[in-house]
N, C-alpha and C positions, 0 to 999 in steps of 0.2 A: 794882791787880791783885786784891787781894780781893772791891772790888766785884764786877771779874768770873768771878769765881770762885763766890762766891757766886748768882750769877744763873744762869751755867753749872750750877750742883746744881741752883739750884730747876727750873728746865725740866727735866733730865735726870729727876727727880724727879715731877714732875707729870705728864711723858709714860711715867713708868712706870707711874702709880699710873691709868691710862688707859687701860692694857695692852697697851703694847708693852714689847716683851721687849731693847732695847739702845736706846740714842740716844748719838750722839755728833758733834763738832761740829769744823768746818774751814772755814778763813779763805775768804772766795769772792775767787776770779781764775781767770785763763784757763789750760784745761785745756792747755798747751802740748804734755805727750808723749801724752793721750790723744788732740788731736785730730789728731795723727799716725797712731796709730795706726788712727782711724776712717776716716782719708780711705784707707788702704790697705786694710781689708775693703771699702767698700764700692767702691774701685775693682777688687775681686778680684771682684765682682757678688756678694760672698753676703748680702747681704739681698732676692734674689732677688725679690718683686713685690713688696717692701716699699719703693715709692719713697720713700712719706713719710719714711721716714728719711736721704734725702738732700736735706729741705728742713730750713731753717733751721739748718741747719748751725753756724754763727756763735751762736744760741740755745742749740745744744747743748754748748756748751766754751767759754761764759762767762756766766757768772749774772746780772754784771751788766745785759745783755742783755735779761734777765726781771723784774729789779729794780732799780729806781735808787738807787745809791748800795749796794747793798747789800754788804754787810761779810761775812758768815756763811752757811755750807750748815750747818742741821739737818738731821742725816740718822738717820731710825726705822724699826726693826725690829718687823715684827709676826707672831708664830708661829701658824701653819696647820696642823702638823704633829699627825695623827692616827695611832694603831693601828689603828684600824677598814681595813674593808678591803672588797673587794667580796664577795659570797659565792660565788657563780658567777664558780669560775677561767678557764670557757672563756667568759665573757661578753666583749664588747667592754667597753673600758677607759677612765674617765677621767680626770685628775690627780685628785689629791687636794683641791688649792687651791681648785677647784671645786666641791665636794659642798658649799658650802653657800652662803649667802648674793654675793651679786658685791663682792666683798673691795673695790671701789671707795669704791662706796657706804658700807660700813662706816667704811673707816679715813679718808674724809673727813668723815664727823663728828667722829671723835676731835680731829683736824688743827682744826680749826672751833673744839672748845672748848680746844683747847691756846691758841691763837692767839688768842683773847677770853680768858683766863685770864692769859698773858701780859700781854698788855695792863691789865688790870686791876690787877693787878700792879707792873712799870714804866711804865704808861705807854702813850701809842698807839706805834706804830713803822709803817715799811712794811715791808709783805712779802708774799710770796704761799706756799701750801701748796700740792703736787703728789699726788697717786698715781697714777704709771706714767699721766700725762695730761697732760705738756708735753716737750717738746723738751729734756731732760735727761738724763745718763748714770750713772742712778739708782746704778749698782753699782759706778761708779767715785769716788762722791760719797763712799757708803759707805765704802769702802774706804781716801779719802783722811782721812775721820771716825772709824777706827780701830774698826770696826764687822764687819771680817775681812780676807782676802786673798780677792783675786779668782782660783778652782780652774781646774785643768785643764779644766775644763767650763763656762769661764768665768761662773760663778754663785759669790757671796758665798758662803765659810765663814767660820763662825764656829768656834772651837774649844771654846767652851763649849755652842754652841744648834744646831751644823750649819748646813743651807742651807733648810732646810720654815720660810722665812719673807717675808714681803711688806718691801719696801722703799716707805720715802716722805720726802719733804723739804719743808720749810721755812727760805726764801731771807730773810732779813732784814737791815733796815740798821743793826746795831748788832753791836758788837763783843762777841766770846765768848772765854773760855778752851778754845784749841783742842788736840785730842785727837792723839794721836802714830799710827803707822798700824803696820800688825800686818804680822809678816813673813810669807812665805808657807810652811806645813808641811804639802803635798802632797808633797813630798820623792819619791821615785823612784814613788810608785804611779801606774798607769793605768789602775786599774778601770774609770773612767766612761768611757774611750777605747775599752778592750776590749768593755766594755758596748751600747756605741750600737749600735742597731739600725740603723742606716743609714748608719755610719760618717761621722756629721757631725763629729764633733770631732776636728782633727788629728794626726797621729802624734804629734808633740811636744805636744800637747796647749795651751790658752789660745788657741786658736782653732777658731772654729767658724761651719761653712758653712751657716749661715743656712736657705737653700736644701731643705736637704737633712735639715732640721730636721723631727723627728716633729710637734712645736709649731706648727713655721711649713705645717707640710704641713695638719695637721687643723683649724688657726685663721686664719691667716692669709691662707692661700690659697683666693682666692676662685675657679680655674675649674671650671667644670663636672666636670672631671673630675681626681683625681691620678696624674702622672705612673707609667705601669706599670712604671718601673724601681724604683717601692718595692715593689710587689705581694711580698708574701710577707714584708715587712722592716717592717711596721708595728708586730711582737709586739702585736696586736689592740687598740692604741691608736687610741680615737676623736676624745678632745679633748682636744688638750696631752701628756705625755710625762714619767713620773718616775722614766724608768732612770735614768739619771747620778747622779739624788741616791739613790735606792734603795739602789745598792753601794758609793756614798762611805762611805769607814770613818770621818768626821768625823758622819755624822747617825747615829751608836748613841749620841751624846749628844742628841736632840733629845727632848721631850719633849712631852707631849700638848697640845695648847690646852686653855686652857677658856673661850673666847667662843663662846657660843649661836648668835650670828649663822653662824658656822662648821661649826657640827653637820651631820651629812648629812641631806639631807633625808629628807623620810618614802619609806621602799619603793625609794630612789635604788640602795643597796648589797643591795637582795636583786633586784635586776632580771636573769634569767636571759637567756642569751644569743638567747634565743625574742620574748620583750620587749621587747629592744631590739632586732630583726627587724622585728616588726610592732608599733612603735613608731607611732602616729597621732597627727595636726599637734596636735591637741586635747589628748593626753598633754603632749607636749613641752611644751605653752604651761603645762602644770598645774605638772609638774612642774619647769620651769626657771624656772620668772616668778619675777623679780630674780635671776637664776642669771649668772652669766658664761658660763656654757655658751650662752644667748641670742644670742653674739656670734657664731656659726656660722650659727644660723637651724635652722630644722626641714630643710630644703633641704639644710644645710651639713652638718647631723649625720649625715643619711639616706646621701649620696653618702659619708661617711665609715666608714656603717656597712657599707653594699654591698662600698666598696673589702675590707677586712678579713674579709670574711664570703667572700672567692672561693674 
């Protein structure tokens, strides 16, 4: 038990010292009450044109699935979470997660030298590293890693860091000293219920209609045009959506990043609402190149800016 105990620090340790902000670790087997619970959102349709999430299903609510023989969910927190802000209040809006580098890219290099450090270390093992880029239920990994409770807005708190942070996993086939899992202390609040601007998250709150999502509306959703039942209910968000976490009273603990890759870009947060009007294809490629905001398209952002701008 000590050996793994001690192995259990050293990773928790060198994936901090890497700069993520929690790591914590849980036995891999099959998601039994989450993939209950999955099979019943998405038979409720609210993953709305998001098929892909009703492939590989069987991938998503068992790890070994994605790794052979593998024993252990690493699961890592990385903080995004800035005071900066946009300066232009009546500008169109984008998360925060995005002002800087595409947090992908980023945090699978870190995942890269963890995993050759590891090894180095004890040894070769298998295993594979994710960021929000395999068939996995990143926030439920979390969550069984003792890394927070999953809110009313069903996104990861943490009671010491909030929710302004990226999730990523590392599947391996070696046994870990495994973390106990956090209760949940949203306790009777429904800020981020009362909050939505499009009343996606439900009354009882720990669900949420996909669909109807500001996120799923300005990213996800590829038609031509956004449904006009949001018309007036976007609160001038273009890509992605940081009410929920905004008014959760658990992120007055979050605290600033300090990874560069994450800094807003140049001129991004003094973009008046004029700017991002007559925004051209040429702009957008300057200033989003390696952005996450990329994943819209100049096309995607444009019809997003038009909807909000009626």
């Amino acid at each position: 038990m000590t050996d793994l105990l001690e192995k259990t620090e050293w990773i928790k340790q060198r994936a901090m010292e890497l700069g993520f902000c929690a790591v914590g670790m849980a036995k891999a087997e099959f998601m039994t009450e989450e993939a209950g619970r999955l099979r019943e959102w998405l038979s409720l349709g609210y993953n709305g044109n998001m098929r892909y999430l009703e492939d590989h299903f069987d991938n998503r609510v068992d790890p070994t699935k994605l790794v052979d023989n593998a024993q252990s969910v690493i699961s890592l927190a990385y903080n995004y979470y800035t005071e900066e802000k946009q300066i232009d209040s009546d500008a169109p809006k984008i998360s925060q997660y995005a002002y800087g580098r595409d947090y992908h890219k980023v945090i699978k290099k870190k995942l890269k030298i963890l995993h050759t450090d590891i090894t180095e270390k004890f040894g070769a093992f298998g295993g594979r590293y994710f960021v929000d880029s395999a068939p996995l239920m990143e926030r439920d990994w979390a969550k069984r890693s003792g890394l927070g409770w999953i809110g009313k807005n069903t996104l990861l708190i943490n009671p010491k860091k909030g929710s302004f942070f990226f999730l990523a996993e590392m599947i391996v086939d070696f046994a870990l000293s495994y973390d106990d899992r956090m209760d949940d202390y949203c306790g009777s609040c429904t800020q981020c219920i009362d909050a939505c601007p499009t009343g996606a998250i439900d009354e009882k709150g720990y669900l949420v209609d996909g669909s109807k999502c500001i996120s799923y509306l300005t990213i996800e959703l590829k038609d031509e045009n956004i449904p006009e039942e949001f018309s007036g209910k976007m609160d001038n968000w273009i890509y992605g959506c940081d009410v929920c976490q905004d008014v959760c009273p658990w992120n007055r603990f979050s605290t600033t990043h300090d990874e560069p890759d994450f800094f807003p870009r140049s001129n991004l947060l003094s973009l008046t609402r004029k700017d991002w009007s007559e925004m051209t294809e040429e702009t957008f490629d300057e200033l989003f190149f390696g952005s996450a905001v990329k994943r819209t398209g100049y096309v995607g952002l444009k019809r997003n800016i038009e909807f909000v701008s009626k």
